[in-house]
N, C-alpha and C positions, 0 to 999 in steps of 0.2 A: 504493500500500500504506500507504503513510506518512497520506496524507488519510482512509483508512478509520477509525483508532482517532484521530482531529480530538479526539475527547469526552475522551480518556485525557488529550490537553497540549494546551486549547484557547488557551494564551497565546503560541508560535509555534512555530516546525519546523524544520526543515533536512535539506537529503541532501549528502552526499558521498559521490563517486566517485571512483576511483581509478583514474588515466591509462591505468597500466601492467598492470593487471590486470583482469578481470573481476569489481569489486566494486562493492556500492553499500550504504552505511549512512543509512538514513531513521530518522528521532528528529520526537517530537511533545513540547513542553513543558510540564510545568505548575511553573509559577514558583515555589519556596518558600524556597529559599536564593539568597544570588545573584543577584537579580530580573534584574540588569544583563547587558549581550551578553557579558560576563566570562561569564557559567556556559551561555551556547548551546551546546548538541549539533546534530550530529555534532561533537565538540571533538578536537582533535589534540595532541598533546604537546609539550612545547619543543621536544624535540630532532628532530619532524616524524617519528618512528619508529611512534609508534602514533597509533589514530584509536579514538575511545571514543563507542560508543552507550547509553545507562545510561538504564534506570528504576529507583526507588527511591530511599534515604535512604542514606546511611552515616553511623550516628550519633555514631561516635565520628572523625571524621574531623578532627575540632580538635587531638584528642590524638595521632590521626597525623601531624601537619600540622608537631608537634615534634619526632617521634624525629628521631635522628642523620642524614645523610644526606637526610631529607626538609626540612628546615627550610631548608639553603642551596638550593633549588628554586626555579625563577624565579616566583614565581605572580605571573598575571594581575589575580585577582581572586580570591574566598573561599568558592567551592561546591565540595561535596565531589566533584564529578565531578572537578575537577584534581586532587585529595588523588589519588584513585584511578589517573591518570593519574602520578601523582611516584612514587607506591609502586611501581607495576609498572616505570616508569623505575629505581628503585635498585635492587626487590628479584625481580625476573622477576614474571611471571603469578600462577604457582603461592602464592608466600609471598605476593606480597600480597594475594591471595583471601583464603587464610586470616586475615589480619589486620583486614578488613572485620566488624564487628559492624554490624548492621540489616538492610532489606529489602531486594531488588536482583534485575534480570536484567539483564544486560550483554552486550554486543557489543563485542571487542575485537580491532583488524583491528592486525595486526604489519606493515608493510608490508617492512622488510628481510627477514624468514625469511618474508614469505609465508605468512603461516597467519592463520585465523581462531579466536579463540577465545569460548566462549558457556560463563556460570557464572550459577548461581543462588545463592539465599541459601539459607541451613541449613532454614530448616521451607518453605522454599518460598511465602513470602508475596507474591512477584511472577512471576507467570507470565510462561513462555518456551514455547513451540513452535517444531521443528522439521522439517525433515525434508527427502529428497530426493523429486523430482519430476521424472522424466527425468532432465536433463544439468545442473539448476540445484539448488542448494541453499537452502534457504527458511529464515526463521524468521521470528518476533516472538512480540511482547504477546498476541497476537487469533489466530485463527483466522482470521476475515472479515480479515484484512490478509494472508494467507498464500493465501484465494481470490481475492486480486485478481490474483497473479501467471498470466501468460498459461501455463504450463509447470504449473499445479495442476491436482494429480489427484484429485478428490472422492470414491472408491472409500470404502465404510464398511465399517470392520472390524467381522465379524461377533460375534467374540470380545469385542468392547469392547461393543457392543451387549447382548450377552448378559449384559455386569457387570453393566452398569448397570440390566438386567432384572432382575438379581438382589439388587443392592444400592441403585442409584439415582442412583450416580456411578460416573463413566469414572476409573479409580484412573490412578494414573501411574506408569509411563511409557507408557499407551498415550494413546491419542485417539481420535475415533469415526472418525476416518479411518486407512486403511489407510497410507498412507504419512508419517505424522505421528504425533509423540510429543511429549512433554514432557518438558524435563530433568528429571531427579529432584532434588528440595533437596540441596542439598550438594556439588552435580557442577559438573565442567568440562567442556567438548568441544571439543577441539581438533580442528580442520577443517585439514589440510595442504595445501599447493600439488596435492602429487600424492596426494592422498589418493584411494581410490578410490570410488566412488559406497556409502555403507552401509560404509564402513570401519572408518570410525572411533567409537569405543563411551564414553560416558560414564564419568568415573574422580571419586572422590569424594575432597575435599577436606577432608570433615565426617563424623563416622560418628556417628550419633544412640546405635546400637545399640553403639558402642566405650562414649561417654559412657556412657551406663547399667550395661555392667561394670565398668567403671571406678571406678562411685559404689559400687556394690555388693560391690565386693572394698576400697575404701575407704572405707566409712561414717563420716558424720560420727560425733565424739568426743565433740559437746559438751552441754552442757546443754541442757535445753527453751527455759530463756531464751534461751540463747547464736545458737540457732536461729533463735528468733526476732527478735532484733536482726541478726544478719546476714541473713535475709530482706529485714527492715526496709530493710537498708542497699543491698543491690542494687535492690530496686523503688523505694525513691526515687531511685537514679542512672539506672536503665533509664527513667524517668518523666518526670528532668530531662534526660536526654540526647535523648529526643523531644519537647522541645518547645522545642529551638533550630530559630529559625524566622524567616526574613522576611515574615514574613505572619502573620495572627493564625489562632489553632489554638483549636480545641474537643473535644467529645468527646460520645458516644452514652452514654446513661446507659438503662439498662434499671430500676434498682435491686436486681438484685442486688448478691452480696459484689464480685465480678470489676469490672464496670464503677465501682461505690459507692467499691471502695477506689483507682482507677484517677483517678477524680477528688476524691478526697482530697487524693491526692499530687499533685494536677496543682496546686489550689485554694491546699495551702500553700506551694505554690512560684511562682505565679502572685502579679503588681503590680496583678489588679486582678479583679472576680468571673467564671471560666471560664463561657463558653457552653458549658452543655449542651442534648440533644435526645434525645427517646424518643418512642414510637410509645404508642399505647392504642386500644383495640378495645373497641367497648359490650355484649359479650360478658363477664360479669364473669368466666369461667373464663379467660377468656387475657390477661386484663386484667393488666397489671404497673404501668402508668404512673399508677399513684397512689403502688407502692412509691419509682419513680425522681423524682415528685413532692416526695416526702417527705424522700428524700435531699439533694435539690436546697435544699428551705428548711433543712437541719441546715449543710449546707455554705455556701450562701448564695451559690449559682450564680445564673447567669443561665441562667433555665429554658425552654424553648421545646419544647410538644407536638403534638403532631394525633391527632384520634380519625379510625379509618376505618372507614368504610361497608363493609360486603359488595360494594358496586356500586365501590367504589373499589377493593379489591384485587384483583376480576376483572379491572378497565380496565388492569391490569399486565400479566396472562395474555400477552398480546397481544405484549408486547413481551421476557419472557423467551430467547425463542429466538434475540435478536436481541442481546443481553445476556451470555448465555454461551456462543455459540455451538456446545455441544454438550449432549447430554441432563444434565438435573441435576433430580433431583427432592427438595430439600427444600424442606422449604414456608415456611424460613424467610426464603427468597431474596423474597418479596415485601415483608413489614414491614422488612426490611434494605433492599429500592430505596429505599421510601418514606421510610424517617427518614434514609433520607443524603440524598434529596430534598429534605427539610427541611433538613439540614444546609446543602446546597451552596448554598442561596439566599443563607448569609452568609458562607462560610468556603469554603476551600480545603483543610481539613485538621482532622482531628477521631482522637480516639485512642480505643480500644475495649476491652471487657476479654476481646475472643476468646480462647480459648485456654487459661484461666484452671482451670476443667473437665478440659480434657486435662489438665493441666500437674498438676495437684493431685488427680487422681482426684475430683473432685466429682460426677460424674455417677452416680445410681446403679448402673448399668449394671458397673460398673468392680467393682461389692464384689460384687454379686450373681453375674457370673461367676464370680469368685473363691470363695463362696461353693458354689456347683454345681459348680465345679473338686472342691472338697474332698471333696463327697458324691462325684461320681464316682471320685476315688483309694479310698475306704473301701469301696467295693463290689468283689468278686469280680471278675475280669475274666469269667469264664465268666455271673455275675449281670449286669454290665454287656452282653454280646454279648445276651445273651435278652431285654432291658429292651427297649432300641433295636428291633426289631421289630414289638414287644408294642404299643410306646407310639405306631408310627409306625401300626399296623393300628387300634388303639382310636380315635385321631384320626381317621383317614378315615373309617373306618365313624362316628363319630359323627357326624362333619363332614355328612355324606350324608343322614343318617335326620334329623338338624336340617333340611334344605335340603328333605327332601322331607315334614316336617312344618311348612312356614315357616305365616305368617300369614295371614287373607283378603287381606291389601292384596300377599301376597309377599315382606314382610320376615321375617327372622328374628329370634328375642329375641338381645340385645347380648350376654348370656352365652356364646352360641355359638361367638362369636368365639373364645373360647379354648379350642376342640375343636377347630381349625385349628392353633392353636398347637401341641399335643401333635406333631403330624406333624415339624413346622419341629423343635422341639427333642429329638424322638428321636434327631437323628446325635449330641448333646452324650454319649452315652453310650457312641458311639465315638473320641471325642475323645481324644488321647494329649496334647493341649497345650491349655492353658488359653486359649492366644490362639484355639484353632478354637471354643470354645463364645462368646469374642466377636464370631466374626464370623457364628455361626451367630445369633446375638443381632439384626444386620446385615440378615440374608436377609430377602429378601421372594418367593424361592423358593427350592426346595431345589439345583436344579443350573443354569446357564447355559444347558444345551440344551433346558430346558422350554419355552421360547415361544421361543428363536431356534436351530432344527433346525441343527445343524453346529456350536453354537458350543464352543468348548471356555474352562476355567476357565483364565485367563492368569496367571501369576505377578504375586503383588500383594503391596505388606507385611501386606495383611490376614490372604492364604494361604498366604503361601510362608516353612518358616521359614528360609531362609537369613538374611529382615530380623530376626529375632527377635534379642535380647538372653539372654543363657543367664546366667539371677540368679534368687533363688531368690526361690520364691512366698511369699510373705506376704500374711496375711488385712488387710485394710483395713478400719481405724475405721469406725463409720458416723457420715459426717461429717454428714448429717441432724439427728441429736440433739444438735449444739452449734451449729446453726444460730439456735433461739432468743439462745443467749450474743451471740453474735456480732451478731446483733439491735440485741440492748442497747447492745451496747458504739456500736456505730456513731449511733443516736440518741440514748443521754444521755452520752457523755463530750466532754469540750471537744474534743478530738483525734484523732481513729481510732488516727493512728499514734501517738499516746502512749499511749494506751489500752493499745493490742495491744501497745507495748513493757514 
């Protein structure tokens, strides 16, 4: 199992087993902290009580390394997996989960109380599966590391299938297999001696959706400036805290804001000019890496590109399925293989501006729902039920009369296209929550059971709103029209971040 994900830690491995019980923790390395046999997993505790399997970073694990209680700690050596190991020594499981700031999915085997425990980090940046399988209980990294076990049951859920026909991804906690999930970010699972097969249920450490009432019954007080120096001040510590590293670190520049301001902070904290890498396609509509070009010489990076062929990103096609082991249909999964491709020929470690989008509502997608939220509250509920019908019958029917008026060659004209759409977004007119005309925004058909007969819509935080946060709607800027500013500021001021302070 351990040799399947080789790719994930190809610099060494280890398993340990355990005498007295029915256990085995397999760990694949990749070296970044700690390079020395000091930071080798499977790692055990001082006190020989626990056994620790850990992928991921814990970035603030320096500043753990001093509270009370951890500092007189026997350490061996200086990787944050024994940080992780001393905290759960003073403070149990539970409190020191929470105290972990970065990315992570962990294995942590108790061997006095006999239990296994499995935790992920808050947004879920490193993947965990699990699941039971007969009489054994399975996890890791990979999927392909969960079919090596002789006890695996490859059954595909029909229901997961059906998502991903609908939206293009397996949400989580399910999997395309039936007997396999995914922790959800934020969760623990505590696996008991006598636990019983399917017993025991995921309990959260972290609640996204608490944080967000929480902001919203507490809103910031302060001024616009104020705002934006404490931004200022977190993203440059979030920026300097991932890039304590034994090994030299870089970073994917796209040139947008996200990535542009990601290597900003890296550049003015950085002894010497940061490696970047970005992708370019001779397609000039998808073309960006003349923008992350551009960036690159205002910063004064050390820049590295590749343009790719049509014939280069189908030679990827191939090897997807082998990649993510379950269906995933964005299409940005190939220019992402390719420029960490690029990446890895020099570096171990490169930092991104994912997330950036979600985090800030940047995407238009986010004001326009909001947007169509508002027209739907101002309409009649009795106007709203007739709409939805009207709008999903005009679709079809035009959708039809276009396809049976298509062109000599059998194409349709490109306008067409959005007399299919009508259909998709007539349910937004039954919508009672603003989150359902995002996810109808999502759909790439209207119900799960259209192409997979039996499957039923599975609870997701897309559609279910127990995930929901109850905070009140507000219209979002359109953050578009200060995009040019923002522009400016990034190529003619000596400093972004002085600039933007």
């Amino acid at each position: 199992m351990a040799d399947t994900i080789v790719h994930r830690g190809p610099d060494a491995g280890g398993v340990w087993v355990d005498s007295l019980f029915p256990l085995a923790l397999g760990h694949r390395r990749l070296s970044i902290i700690d390079l020395s046999a000091a930071g080798a997993q499977p790692m055990v505790s001082a006190s020989g009580r626990y056994v620790l399997s850990f992928n991921g970073e814990v970035y603030n694990f320096s500043r753990l390394r001093q509270e009370p209680g951890l500092s007189s700690y026997a350490f061996q050596g200086h990787s944050d997996t024994e940080v992780i190991l001393a905290a759960v020594q003073h403070l149990g499981v539970e409190k020191a989960v929470r105290k972990l700031e970065g990315m992570f999915a962990l294995a942590l085997w108790d061997r006095e109380q006999r239990c296994l425990w499995l935790a992920r980090d808050r947004a879920g940046k490193k993947p965990l599966y699990y699941g039971w399988c007969g009489n054994s209980f399975l996890f890791g990294s990979e999927l392909k590391a969960l079919r090596q076990h002789p006890d695996f049951e490859g059954d595909l859920d029909r229901d997961a299938l059906g998502q991903y026909m609908q939206y293009g991804w397996v949400s989580q906690p399910y999997s395309i297999y039936k007997q396999v999930r995914k922790l959800p970010p934020g969760n623990l699972l505590k696996i008991a001696q006598d636990c019983p097969p399917r017993g025991a249920q995921p309990t959260p450490f972290w609640s996204a959706r608490e944080v967000a009432e929480r902001g919203d019954k507490e809103p910031f007080t302060g001024s616009y400036e104020n705002a934006i120096e404490q931004l200022d001040e977190v993203l440059k510590q979030a920026v300097k805290d991932r890039m304590v590293s034994d090994v030299e670190l870089g970073a994917l520049l796209s040139g947008g804001i996200d990535s542009s301001m990601v290597v900003a902070l890296m550049q003015q904290q950085a002894q010497r000019p940061v490696k970047t890498f970005s992708i370019g396609f001779w397609e000039e509509q998808y073309n960006e890496a003349e923008y992350a070009a551009a960036v690159a010489r205002h910063l004064q990076t050390e820049h590295h590109e590749i343009y790719v062929t049509p014939d280069q990103a189908l030679d990827v096609v191939e090897h997807l399925p082998h990649i993510y082991d379950e269906p995933f249909a964005d299409s940005s999964q190939i220019p992402t293989y390719l420029v960490c491709k690029l990446a890895g020929e020099q570096l171990k470690v490169v930092l991104t501006g994912d997330g950036g989008d979600e985090q800030m509502a940047g995407y238009r997608r986010y004001k326009n729902c909001l947007k169509h939220w508002e027209g739907v509250q101002s309409m009649p509920r009795v106007a709203r039920s007739m709409a939805g019908p009207i709008t999903a019958a005009l679709g079809t029917g035009s959708w039809h009369w276009a396809k049976n008026h298509s062109r000599a060659d059998g194409t349709v004209a490109p306008w067409t296209r959005k007399l299919a759409k009508m259909s998709q977004r007539s349910c937004n007119w039954a919508a009672t929550w603003p989150q359902q005309i995002l996810a109808n925004k999502f759909n790439r058909c209207l119900a799960v059971d259209q192409f997979v007969p039996g499957a039923v819509d599975p609870a997701t935080p897309l559609s279910d709103p127990s995930y929901w946060a109850a905070v009140k709607t507000r219209y979002l800027p359109c953050f578009t029209t200060i995009t040019p500013a923002i522009w400016r500021t990034i190529f003619w001021s000596r400093s972004i971040v002085r600039a933007w302070q």
